[in-house]
Residue, then its C-alpha position, 0 to 999 in steps of 0.5 A: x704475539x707482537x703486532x704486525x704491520x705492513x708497509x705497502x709503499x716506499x717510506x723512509x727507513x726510519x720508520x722501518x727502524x722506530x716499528x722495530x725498535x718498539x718491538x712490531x713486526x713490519x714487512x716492506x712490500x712497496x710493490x704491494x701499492x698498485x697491486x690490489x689482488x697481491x695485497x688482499x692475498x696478504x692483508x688478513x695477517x696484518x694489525x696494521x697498514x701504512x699507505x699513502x697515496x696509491x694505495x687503495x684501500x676499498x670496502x673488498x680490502x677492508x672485508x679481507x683484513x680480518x686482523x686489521x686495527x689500523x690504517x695510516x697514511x703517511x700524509x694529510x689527504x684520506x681520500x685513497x681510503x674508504x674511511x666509512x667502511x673502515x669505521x663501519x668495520x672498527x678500523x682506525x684511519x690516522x693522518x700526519x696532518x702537520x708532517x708536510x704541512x711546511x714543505x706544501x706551503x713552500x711548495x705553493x709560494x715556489x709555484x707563484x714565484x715560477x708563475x709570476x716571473x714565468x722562470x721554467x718557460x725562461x729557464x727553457x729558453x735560455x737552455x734552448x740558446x735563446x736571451x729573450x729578455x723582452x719576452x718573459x715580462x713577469x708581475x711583482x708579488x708585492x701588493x697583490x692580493x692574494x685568495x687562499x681556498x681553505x685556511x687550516x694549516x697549510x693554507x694558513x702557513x702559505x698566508x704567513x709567508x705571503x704577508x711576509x711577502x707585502x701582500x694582502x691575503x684572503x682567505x675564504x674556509x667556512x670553518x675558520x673563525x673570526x678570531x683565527x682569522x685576525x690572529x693570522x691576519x688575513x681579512x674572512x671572506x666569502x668565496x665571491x668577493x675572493x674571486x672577485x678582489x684576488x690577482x692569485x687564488x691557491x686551493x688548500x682545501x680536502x677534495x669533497x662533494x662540496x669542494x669538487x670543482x670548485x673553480x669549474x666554470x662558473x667560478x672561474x668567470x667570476x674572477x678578476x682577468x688576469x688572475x693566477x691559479x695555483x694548486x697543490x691539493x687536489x687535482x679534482x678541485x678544477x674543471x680542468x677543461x674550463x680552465x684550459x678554456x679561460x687560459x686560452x681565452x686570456x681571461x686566466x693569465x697562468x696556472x701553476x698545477x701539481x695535481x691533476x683529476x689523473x695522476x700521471x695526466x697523460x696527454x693532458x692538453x695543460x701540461x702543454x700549455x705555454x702559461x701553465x707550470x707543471x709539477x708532478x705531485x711535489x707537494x711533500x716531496x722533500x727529504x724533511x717532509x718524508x722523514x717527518x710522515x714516516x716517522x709521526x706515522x709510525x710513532x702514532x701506529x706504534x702508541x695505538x697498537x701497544x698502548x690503545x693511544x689515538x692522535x690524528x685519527x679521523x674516525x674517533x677521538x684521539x686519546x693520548x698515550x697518558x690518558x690511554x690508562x686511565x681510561x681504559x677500565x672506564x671505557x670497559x664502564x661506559x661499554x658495559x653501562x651502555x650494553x646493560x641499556x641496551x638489553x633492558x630496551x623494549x622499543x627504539x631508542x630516541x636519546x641517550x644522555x651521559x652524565x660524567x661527575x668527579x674526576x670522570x669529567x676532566x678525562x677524555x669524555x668524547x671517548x667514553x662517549x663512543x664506547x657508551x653508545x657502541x655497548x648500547x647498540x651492540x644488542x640491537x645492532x650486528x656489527x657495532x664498535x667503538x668507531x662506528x657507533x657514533x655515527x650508526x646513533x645520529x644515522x637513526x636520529x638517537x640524541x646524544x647528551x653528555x652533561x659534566x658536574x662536580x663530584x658525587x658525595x659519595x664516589x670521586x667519579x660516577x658515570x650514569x647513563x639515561x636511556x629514552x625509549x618510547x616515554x620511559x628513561x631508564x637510568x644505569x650508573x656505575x664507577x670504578x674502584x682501586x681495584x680497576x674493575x667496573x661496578x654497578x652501583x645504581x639501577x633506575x634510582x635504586x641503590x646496589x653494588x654489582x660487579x660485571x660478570x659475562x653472564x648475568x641475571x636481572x630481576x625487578x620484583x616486589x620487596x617481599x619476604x621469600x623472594x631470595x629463598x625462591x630464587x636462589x632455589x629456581x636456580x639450583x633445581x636447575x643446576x645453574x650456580x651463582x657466582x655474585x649476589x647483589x639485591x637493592x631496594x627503593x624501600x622497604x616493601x617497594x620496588x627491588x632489583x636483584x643482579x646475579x652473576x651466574x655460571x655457565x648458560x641460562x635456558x630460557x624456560x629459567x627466565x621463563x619460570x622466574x618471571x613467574x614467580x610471585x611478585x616478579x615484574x622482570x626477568x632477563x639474562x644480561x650478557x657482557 
């Protein structure tokens, strides 16, 4: 059956066409944006939902969507969807985090240019009959400083075209590097020597508890008098009543907004403001930039519904659409050598390491990683998945290690996994053979070759005459059939593992009864 996806707001056509070209139904209810209950009694027939930004897509959404694989926002800020719920519940969230990146960063150099020569009041003046010259007196952009807050992509194209400006940019982001910062040439600063040296501050950074009034007023009585505000991020980002304070006072001389705290701002005394320039959420608002979202988020949903290919996701590594077959038999590995240590635990797991040899360390080991950790988890925890396992393992304080080296002598590529668990590492290694199937090929230091079957049982014993015969007879008095067999041992009359993949349900009284068995040390059933 083909994927199906549902479009809850307005999108470009084109989106509509690229879903169908590549074979996904796609149903457009755009009135299914601001109507939550319409859109619960519809989403549980869905692979896939795009959204921007009105659609809400909460915890109670997510509970109902019992199909969905993926959320994309045609648009860069995720703060309309519950990204933990979705990663709890295995859902990837995508962004196009480059497809209106340009057009915001126009948006703000048109803002400063509105603010700096005052042109909407001028403009509604002349409109009104009015030539009043001597009243509009704006300021030159040329050598002013101006302070960026956040300098990932739209802030660093703003810095561009403001250094093409003859201005001096700076730019306050914990995440940007030194090198980064000389490479756009604009001079790393920390968040009070901007507001204390910038004649215009513009906000380009994700509304977060950190980031969250970051110009309240505090901050803004740290600024230079005189200074221009503009943003085109997000509205939370302002105390919107400190800054109506410090423009009414004079200490701020204009502020150029296209967000508000609420959108629409009803009767938001700043609209009114004779020194502030409004504009209604334009930031993404040009024919190239909807063209470009609609279509990178339909191109991404597209690869990762019918090809397992993830790029821009924000809950889990991205995989592209070249890399997607080469690892998927090795995502089945990683899941299986994880589960196998998972099963084997006797107590709380403290630190899992991953150690990827041959050509297995060139692939995309981030995502090889997750799908480790969630087979690990899974027998331990309800609800597990390949999204959400990383961040449920550093939650409960397990360590995770990935270690990379150059290829075994005896396969071209070896995962292994080392467990820790109250003092004792146990070790699981494993690769894949031409045929695409995951195998076993090493279990706590001792060698063996075992592919995976859905039902499997594990015994530890004592390399003893007799033991198979005993064995094999167990399982046949009790009616269970063997459908693989695969011993291994550290040395003759050492310590022996013996892995049979079985037919049908293991009672418990077999395993009872095989533990007691002489010279058995372990006995359980591994389920895949």
């Amino acid at each position: 059956m083909a994927p199906r996806v549902l479009i809850s707001e307005a999108l470009s056509p084109a989106a509509v066409a690229l879903f169908a070209e590549r074979g996904i139904a796609v149903d457009v209810r755009p009135e299914l944006g601001r109507d939550r209950e319409a859109l619960a009694a519809v989403i549980a027939d869905y692979d896939g939902l795009v959204v921007r930004s009105s659609t809400k897509v909460t915890a109670k959404l997510l509970g109902q969507a019992l199909r969905l694989k993926v959320v994309g926002r045609a648009g860069l800020n995720v703060d309309n969807i519950d990204v933990a719920a979705a990663t709890a519940r295995g859902v990837i969230v995508m962004n196009t985090p480059s497809g209106n990146s340009i057009t915001t960063a126009e948006h703000a150099i048109a803002l400063m240019f509105a603010l700096a020569r005052q042109i909407p009041a001028a403009d509604a003046s002349v409109r009104a009959g009015h030539w009043e010259r001597n009243r509009f007196l704006g300021i030159e952009l040329t050598g002013k400083t101006l302070g960026i807050v956040g300098c990932g992509t739209i802030g660093a194209i703003v810095a561009e075209r403001a250094i093409g400006l003859r201005m001096r940019a700076l730019a306050f982001d914990p995440f940007l590097s030194p090198e980064r910062a000389t490479a756009l040439g604009v001079e790393k600063v920390d968040l009070e020597s901007l507001l204390a040296q910038a004649d215009i501050i513009t906000l380009h950074t994700p509304l977060t508890a950190q980031t969250r009034d970051i110009l309240g007023a505090e901050n803004l009585a740290k600024t230079k008098p005189g200074v221009r505000i503009i943003n085109c991020a997000r509205g939370g980002l302002i105390d919107e009543a400190a800054l109506l304070a410090a423009l009414d006072s004079g200490h701020v001389a204009g502020a150029a907004l296209d967000v508000f705290v609420a959108e629409p701002p009803g009767d938001n005394p700043l609209t009114h403001h004779p020194h502030v320039v409004c504009t209604p959420h334009l930031g993404a608002s040009t024919l190239e930039a909807q063209e470009n979202v609609a279509l990178q988020i339909a191109e991404q949903m597209s690869g990762f519904l019918l090809r397992g290919a993830i790029s821009n996701a924000v809950n889990v590594p991205s995989i592209t659409a070249e890399e997607a077959p080469k690892l998927r038999p090795y995502i089945a590995l990683a899941d299986r050598l994880g589960s196998f240590a998972g099963q084997l635990v006797e107590s709380s797991v403290e630190r899992i390491a991953i150690t990827y040899q041959g050509e297995l360390a060139g692939l995309n080991t981030k995502a090889l990683t997750a799908a480790a950790i969630a087979g690990l988890l899974r027998p331990m925890l309800t609800g597990i998945n390949v999204v959400s396992a990383p961040g449920v393992a550093r939650e409960r304080g397990i360590a995770i290690d990935e270690t990379l080296r150059e290829a075994d002598a005896d396969y071209e590529s070896l995962m292994t996994v080392s467990v820790s668990d109250g003092g004792r590492v146990r070790e699981i290694a494993g690769t894949v053979f031409q045929d695409g199937r995951p195998r076993l090929v090493s279990l706590e230091g001792i060698k063996v070759d075992a592919p995976f079957g859905a039902q499997m049982i594990y015994v530890c014993n004592e390399d003893r005459p007799g033991f198979v015969g005993r064995f094999a007879s167990l399982l046949g008095d009790a009616g269970i059939n063997i459908a693989t067999f695969a011993l291994g041992r550290e040395t003759a009359g050492g310590r022996s593992v013996a892995l049979a993949e079985v037919d049908g349900l293991v009672p418990s009284a077999v395993i009872t009864r095989l533990s007691t068995l002489p010279d058995v040390r372990t006995a359980k059933v591994l389920r895949f």
